[in-house]
CHARMM-style PDB file with segment names, atoms N, HN, CA, C and O in Angstrom:
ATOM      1  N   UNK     1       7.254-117.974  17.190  1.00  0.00      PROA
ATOM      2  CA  UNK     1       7.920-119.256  17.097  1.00  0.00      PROA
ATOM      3  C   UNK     1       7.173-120.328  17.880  1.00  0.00      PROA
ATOM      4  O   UNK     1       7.594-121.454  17.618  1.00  0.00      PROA
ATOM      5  N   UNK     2       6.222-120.293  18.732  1.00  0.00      PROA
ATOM      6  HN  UNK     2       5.880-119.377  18.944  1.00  0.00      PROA
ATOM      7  CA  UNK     2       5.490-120.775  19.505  1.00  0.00      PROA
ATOM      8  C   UNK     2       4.455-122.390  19.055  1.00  0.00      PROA
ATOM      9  O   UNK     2       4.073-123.413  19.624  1.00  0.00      PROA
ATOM     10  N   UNK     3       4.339-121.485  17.126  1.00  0.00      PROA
ATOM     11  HN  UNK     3       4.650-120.654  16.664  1.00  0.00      PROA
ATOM     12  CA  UNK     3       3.751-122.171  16.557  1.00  0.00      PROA
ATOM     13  C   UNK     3       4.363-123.274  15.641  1.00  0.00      PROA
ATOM     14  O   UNK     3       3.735-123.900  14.788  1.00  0.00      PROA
ATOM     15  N   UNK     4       5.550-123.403  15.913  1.00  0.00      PROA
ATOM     16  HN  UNK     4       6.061-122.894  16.606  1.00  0.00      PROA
ATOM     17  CA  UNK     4       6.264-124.170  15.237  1.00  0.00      PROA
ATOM     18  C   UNK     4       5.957-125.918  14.736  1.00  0.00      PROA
ATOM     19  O   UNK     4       5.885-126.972  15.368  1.00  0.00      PROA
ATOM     20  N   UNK     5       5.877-125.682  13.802  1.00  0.00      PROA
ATOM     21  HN  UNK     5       5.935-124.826  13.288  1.00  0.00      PROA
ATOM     22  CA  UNK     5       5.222-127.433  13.125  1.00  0.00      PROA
ATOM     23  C   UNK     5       6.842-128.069  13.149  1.00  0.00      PROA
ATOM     24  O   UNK     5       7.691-127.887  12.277  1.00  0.00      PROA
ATOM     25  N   UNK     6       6.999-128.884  14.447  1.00  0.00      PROA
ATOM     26  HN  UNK     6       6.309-129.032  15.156  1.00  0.00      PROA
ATOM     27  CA  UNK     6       7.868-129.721  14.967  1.00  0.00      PROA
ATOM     28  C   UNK     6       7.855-131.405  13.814  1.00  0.00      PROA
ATOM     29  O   UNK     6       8.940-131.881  13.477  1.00  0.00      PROA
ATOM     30  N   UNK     7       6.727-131.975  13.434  1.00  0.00      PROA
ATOM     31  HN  UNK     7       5.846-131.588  13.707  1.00  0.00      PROA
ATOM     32  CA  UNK     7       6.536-132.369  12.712  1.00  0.00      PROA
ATOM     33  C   UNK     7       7.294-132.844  11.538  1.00  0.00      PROA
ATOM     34  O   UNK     7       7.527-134.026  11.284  1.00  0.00      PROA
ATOM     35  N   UNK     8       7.827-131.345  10.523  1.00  0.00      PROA
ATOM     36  HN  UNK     8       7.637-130.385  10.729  1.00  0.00      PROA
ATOM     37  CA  UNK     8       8.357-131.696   9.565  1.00  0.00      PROA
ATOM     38  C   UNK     8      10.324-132.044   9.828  1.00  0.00      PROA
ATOM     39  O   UNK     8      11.167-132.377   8.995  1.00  0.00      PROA
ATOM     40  N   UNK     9      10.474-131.746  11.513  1.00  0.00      PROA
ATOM     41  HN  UNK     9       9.789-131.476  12.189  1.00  0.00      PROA
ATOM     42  CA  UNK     9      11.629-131.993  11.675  1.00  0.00      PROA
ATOM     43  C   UNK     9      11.739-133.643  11.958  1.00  0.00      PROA
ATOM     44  O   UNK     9      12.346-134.524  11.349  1.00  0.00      PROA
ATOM     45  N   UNK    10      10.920-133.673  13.102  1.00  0.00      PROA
ATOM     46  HN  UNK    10      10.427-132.957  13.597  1.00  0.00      PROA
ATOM     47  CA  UNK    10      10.894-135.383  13.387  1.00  0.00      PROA
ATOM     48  C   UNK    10      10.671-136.316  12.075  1.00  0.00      PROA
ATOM     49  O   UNK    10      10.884-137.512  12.273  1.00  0.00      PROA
ATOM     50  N   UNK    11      10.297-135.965  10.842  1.00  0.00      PROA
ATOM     51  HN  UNK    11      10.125-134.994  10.681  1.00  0.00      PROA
ATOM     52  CA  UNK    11      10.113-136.856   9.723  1.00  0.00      PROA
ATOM     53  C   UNK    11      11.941-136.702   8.451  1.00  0.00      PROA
ATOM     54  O   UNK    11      12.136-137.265   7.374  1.00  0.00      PROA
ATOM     55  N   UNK    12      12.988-135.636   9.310  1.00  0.00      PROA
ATOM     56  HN  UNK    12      12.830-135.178  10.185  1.00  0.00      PROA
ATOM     57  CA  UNK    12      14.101-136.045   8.983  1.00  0.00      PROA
ATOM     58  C   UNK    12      14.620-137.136   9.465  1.00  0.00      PROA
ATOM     59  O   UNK    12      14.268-137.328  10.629  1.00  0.00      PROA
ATOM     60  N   UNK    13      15.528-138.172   8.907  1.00  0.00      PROA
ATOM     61  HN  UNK    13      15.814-138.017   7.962  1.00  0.00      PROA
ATOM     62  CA  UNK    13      16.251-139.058   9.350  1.00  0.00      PROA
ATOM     63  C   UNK    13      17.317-138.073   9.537  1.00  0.00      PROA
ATOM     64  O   UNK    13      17.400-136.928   9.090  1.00  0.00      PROA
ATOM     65  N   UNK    14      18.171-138.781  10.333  1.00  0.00      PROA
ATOM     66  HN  UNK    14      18.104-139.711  10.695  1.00  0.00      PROA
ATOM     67  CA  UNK    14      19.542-138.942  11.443  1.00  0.00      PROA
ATOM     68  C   UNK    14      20.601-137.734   9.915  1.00  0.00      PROA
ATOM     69  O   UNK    14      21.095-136.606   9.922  1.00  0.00      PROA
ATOM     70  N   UNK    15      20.481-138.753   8.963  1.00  0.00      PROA
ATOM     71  HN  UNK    15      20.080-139.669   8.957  1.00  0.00      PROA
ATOM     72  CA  UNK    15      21.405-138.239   7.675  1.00  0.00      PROA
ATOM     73  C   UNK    15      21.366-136.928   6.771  1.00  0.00      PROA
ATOM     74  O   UNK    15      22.238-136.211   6.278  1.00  0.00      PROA
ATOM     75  N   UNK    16      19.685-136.929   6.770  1.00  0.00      PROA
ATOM     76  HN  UNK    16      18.978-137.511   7.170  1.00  0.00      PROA
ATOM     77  CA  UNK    16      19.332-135.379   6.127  1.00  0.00      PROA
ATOM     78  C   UNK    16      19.650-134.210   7.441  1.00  0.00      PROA
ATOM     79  O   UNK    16      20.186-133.137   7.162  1.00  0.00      PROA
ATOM     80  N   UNK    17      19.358-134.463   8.511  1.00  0.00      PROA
ATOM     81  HN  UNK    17      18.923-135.334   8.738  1.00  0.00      PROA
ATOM     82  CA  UNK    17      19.792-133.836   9.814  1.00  0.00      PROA
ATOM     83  C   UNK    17      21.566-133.662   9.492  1.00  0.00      PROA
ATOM     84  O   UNK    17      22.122-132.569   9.387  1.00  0.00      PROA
ATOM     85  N   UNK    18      21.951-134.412   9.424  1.00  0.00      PROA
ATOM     86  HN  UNK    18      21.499-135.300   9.509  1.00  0.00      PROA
ATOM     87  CA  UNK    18      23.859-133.941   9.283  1.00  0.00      PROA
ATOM     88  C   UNK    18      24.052-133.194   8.074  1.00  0.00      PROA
ATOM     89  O   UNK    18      24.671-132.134   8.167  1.00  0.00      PROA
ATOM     90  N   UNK    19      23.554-133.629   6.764  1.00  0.00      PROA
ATOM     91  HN  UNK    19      23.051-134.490   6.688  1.00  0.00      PROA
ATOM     92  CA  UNK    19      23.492-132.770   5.470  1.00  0.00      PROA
ATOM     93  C   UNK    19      23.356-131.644   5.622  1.00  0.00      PROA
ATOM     94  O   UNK    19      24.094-130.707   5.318  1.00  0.00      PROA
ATOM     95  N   UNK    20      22.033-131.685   6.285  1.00  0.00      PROA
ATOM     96  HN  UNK    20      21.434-132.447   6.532  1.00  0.00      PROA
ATOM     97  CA  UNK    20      21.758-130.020   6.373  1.00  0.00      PROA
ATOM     98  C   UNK    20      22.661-129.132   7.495  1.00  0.00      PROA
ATOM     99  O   UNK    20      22.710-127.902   7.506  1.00  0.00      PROA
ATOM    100  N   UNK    21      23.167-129.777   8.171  1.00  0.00      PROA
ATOM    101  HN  UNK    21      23.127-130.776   8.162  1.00  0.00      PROA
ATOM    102  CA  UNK    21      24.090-129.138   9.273  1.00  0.00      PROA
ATOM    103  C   UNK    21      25.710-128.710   8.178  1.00  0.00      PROA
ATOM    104  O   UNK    21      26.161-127.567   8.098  1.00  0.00      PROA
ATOM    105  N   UNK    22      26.178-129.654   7.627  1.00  0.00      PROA
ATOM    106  HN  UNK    22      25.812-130.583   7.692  1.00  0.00      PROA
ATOM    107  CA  UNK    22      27.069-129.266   6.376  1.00  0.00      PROA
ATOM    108  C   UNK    22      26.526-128.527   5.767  1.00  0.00      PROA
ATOM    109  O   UNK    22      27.255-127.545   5.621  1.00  0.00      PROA
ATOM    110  N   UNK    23      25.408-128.381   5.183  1.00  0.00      PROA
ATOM    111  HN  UNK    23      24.817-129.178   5.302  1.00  0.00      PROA
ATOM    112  CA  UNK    23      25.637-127.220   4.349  1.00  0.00      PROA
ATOM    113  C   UNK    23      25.136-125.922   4.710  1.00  0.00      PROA
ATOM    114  O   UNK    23      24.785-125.167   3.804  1.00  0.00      PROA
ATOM    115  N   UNK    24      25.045-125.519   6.041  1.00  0.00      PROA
ATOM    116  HN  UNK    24      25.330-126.133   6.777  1.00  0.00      PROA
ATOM    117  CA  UNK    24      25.035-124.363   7.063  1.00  0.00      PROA
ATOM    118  C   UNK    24      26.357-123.979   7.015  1.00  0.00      PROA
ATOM    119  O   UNK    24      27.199-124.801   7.375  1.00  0.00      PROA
ATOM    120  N   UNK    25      26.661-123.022   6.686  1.00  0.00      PROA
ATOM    121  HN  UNK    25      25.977-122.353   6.393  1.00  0.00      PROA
ATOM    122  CA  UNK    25      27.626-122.167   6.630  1.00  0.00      PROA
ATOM    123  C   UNK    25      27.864-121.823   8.061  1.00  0.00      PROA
ATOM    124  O   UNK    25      29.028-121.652   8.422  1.00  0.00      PROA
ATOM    125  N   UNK    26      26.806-121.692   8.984  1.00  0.00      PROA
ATOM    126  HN  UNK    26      25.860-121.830   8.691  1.00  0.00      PROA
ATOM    127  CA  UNK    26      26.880-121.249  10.301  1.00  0.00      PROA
ATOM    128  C   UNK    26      27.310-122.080  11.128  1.00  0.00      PROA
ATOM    129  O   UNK    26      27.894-121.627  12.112  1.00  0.00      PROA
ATOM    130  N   UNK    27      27.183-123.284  11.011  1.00  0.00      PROA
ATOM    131  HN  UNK    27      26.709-123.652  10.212  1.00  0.00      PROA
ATOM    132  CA  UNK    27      27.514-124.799  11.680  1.00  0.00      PROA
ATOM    133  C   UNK    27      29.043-124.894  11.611  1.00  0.00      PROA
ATOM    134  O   UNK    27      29.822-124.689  10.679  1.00  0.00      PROA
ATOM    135  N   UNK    28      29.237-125.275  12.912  1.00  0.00      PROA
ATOM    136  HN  UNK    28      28.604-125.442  13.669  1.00  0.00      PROA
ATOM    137  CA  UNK    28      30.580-125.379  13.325  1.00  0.00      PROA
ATOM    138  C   UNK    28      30.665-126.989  14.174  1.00  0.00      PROA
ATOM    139  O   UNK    28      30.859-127.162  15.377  1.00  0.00      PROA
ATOM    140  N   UNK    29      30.462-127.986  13.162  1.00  0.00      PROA
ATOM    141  HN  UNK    29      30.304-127.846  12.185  1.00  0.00      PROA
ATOM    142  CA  UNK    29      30.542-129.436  13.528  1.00  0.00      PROA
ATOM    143  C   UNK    29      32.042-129.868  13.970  1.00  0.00      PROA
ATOM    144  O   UNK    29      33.138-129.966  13.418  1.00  0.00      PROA
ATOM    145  N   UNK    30      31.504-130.070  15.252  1.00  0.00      PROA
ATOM    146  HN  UNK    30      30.613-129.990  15.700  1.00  0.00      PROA
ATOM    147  CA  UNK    30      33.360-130.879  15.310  1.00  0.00      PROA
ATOM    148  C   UNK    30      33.808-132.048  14.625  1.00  0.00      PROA
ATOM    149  O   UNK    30      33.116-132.933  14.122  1.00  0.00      PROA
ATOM    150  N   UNK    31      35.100-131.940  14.668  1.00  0.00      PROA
ATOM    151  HN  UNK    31      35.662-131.221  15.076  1.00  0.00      PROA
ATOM    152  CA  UNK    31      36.019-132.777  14.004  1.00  0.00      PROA
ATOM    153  C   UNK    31      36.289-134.346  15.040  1.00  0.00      PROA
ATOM    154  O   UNK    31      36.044-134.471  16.240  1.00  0.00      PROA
ATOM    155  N   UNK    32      36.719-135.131  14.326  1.00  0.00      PROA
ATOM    156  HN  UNK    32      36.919-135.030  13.351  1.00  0.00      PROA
ATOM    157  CA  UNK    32      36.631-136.648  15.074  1.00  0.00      PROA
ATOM    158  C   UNK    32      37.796-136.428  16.117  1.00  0.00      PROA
ATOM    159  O   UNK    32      38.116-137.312  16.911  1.00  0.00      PROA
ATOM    160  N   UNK    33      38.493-135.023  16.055  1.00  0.00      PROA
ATOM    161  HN  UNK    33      38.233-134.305  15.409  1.00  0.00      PROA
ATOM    162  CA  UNK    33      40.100-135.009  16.819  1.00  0.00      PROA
ATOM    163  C   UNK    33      39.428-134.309  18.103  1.00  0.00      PROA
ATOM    164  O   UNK    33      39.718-134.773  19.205  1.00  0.00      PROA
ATOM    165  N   UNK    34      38.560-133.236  18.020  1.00  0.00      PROA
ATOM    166  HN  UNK    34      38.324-132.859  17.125  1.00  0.00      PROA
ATOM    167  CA  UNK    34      37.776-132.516  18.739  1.00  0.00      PROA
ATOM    168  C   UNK    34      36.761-133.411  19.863  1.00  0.00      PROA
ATOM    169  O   UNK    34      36.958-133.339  21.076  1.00  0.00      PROA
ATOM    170  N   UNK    35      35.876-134.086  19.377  1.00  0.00      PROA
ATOM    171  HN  UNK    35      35.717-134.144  18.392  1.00  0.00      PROA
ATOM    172  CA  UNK    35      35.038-135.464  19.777  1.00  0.00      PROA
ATOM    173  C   UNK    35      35.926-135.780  20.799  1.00  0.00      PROA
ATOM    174  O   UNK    35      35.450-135.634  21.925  1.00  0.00      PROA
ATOM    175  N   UNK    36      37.211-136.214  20.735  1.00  0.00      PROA
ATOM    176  HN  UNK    36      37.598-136.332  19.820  1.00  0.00      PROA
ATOM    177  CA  UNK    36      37.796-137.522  21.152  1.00  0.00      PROA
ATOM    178  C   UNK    36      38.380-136.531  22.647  1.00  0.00      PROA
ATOM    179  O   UNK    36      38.870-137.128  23.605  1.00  0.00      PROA
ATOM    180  N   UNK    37      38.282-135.508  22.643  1.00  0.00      PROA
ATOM    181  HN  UNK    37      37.883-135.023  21.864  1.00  0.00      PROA
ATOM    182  CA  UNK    37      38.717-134.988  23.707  1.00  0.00      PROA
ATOM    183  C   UNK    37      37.734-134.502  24.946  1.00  0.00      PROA
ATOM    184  O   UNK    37      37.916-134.075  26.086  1.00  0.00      PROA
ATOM    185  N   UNK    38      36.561-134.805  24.080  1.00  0.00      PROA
ATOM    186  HN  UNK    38      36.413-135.152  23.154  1.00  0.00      PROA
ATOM    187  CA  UNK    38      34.688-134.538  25.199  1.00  0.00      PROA
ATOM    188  C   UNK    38      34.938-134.992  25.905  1.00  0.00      PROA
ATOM    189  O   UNK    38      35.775-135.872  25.703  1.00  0.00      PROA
ATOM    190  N   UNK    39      34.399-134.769  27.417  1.00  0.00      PROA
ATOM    191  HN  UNK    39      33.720-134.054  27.581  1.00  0.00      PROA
ATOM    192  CA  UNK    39      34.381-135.343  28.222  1.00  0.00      PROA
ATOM    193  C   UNK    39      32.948-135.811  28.877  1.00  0.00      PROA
ATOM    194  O   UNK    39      32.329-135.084  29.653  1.00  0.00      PROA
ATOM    195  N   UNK    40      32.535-136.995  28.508  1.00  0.00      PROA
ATOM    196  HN  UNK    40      33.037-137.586  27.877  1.00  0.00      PROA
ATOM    197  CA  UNK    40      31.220-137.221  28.931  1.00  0.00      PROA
ATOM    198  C   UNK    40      30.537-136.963  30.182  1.00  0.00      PROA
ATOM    199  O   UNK    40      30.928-137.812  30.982  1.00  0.00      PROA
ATOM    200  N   UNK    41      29.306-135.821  30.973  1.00  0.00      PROA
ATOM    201  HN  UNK    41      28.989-135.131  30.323  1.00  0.00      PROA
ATOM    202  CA  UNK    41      29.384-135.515  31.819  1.00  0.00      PROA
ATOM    203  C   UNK    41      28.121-135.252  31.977  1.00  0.00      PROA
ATOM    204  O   UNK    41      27.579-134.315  31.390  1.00  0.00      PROA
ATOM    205  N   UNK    42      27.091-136.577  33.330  1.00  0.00      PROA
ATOM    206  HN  UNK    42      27.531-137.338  33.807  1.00  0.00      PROA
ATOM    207  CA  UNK    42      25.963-136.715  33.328  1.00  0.00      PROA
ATOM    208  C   UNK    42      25.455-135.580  34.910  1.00  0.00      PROA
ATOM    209  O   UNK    42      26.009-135.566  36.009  1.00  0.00      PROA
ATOM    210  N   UNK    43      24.225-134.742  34.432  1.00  0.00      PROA
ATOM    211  HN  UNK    43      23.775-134.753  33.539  1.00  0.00      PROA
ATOM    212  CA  UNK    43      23.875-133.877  35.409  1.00  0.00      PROA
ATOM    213  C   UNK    43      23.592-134.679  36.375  1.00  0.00      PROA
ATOM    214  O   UNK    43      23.111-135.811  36.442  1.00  0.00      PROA
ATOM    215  N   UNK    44      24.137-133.563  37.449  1.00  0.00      PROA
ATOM    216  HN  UNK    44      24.527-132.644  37.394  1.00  0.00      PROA
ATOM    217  CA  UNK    44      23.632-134.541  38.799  1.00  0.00      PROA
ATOM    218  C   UNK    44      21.803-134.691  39.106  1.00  0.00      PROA
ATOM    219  O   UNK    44      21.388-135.197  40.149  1.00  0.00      PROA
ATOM    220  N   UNK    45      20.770-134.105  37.901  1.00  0.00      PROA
ATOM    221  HN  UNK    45      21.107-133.693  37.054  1.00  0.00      PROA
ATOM    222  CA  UNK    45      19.713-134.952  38.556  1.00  0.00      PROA
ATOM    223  C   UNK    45      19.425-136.219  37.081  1.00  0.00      PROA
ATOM    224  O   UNK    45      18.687-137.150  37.401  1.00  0.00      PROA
ATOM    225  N   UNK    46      19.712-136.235  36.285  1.00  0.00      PROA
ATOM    226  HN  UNK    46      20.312-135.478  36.025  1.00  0.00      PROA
ATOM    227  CA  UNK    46      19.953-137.050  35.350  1.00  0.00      PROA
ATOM    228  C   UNK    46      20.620-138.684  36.309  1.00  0.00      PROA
ATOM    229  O   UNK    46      20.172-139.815  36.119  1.00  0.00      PROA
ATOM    230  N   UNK    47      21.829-138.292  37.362  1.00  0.00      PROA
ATOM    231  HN  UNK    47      22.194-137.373  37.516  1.00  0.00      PROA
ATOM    232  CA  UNK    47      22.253-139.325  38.433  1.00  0.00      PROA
ATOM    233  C   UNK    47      21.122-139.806  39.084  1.00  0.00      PROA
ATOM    234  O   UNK    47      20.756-140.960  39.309  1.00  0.00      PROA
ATOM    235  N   UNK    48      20.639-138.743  39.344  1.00  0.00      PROA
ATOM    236  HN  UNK    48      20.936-137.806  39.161  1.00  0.00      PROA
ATOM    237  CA  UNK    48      19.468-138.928  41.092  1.00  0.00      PROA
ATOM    238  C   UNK    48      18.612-139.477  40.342  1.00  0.00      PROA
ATOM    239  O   UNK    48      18.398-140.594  40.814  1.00  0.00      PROA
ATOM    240  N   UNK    49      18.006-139.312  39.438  1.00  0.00      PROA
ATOM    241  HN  UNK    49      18.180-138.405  39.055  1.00  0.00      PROA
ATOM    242  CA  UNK    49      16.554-139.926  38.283  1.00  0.00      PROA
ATOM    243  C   UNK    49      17.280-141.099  38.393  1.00  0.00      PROA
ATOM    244  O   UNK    49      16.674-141.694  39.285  1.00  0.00      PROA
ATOM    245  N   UNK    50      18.301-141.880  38.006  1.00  0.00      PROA
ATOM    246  HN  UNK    50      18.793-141.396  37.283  1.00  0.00      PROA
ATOM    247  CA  UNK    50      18.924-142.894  37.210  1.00  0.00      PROA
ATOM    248  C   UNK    50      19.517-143.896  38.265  1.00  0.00      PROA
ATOM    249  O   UNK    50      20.085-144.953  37.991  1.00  0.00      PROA
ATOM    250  N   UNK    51      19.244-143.281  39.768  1.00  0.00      PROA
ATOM    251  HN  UNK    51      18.783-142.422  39.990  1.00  0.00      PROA
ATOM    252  CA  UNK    51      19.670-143.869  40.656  1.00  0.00      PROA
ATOM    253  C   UNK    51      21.717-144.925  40.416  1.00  0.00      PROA
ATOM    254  O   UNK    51      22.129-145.958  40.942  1.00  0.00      PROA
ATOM    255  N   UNK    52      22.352-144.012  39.472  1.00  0.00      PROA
ATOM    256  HN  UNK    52      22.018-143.172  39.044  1.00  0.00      PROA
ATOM    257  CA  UNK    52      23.630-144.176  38.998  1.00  0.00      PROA
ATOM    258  C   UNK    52      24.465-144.895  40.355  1.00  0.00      PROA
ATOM    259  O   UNK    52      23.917-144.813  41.454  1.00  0.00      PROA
ATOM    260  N   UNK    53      25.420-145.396  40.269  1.00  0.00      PROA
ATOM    261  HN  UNK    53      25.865-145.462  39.376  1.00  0.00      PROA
ATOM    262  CA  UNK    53      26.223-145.828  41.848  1.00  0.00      PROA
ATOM    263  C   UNK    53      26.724-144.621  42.082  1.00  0.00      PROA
ATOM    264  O   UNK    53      26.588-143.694  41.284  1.00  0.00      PROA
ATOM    265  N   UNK    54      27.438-144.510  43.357  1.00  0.00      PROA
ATOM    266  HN  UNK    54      27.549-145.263  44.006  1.00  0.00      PROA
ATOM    267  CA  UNK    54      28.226-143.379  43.834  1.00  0.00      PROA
ATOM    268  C   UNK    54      29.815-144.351  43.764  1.00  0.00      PROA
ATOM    269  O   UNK    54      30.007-145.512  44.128  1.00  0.00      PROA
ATOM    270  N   UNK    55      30.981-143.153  43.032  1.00  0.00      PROA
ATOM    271  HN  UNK    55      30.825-142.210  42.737  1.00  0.00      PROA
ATOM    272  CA  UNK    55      32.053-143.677  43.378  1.00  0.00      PROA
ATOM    273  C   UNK    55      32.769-144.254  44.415  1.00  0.00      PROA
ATOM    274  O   UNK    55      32.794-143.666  45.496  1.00  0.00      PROA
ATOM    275  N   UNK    56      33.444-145.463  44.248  1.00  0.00      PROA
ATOM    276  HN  UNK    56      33.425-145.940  43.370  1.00  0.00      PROA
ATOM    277  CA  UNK    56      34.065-145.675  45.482  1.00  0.00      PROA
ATOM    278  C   UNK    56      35.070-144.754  46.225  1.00  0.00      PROA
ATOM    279  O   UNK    56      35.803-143.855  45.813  1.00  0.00      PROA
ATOM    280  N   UNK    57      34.827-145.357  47.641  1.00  0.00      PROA
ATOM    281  HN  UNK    57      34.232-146.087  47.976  1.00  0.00      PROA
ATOM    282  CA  UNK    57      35.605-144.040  48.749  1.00  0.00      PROA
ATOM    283  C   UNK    57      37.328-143.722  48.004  1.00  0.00      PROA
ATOM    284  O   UNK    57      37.836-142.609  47.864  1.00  0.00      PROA
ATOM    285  N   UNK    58      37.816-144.773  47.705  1.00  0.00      PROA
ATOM    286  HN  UNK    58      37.403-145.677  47.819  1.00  0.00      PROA
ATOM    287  CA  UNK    58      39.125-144.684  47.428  1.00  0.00      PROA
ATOM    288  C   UNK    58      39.291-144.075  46.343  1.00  0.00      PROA
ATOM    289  O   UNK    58      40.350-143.472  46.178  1.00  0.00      PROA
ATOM    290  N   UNK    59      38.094-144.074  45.124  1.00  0.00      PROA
ATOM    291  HN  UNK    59      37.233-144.565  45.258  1.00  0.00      PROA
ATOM    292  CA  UNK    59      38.249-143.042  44.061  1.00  0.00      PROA
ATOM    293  C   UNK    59      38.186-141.449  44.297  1.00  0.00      PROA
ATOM    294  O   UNK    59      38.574-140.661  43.435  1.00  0.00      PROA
ATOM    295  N   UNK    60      37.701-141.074  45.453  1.00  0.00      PROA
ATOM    296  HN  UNK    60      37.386-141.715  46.154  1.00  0.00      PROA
ATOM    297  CA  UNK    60      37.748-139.620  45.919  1.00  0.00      PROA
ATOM    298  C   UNK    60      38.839-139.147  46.552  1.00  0.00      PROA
ATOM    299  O   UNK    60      38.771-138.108  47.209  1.00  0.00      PROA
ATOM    300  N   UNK    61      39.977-139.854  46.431  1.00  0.00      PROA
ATOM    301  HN  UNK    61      40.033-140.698  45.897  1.00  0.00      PROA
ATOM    302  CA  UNK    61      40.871-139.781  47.311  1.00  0.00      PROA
ATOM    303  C   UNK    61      42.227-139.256  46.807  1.00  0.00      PROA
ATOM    304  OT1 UNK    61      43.174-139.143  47.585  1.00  0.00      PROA
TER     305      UNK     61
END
């Protein structure tokens, strides 16, 4: 797998990428009800790279 021509993936758009995820039988795409319950959650060195703020004192509280 080492040799993988990455190539013919980056020349999918965004749309043939979801198509083909539908018609994977194996693909288990969430639902917009599913989505809405994610909880967005950035690694703490993704923070430290991004120099992010630190919460205020009273939000730890």
């Amino acid at each position: 797998m080492r040799d993988f021509d990455w190539s013919k993936v980056d020349a999918l758009t965004d749309e043939q990428i979801i198509e083909a995820a539908k018609a994977d039988p194996d693909t288990a795409l969430p639902t917009e009800a599913e989505l809405a319950e994610f909880d967005l959650v950035f690694p703490a060195k993704a923070r430290r790279e991004k120099q992010l703020p630190k919460p205020p004192k009273e939000a730890a509280e």
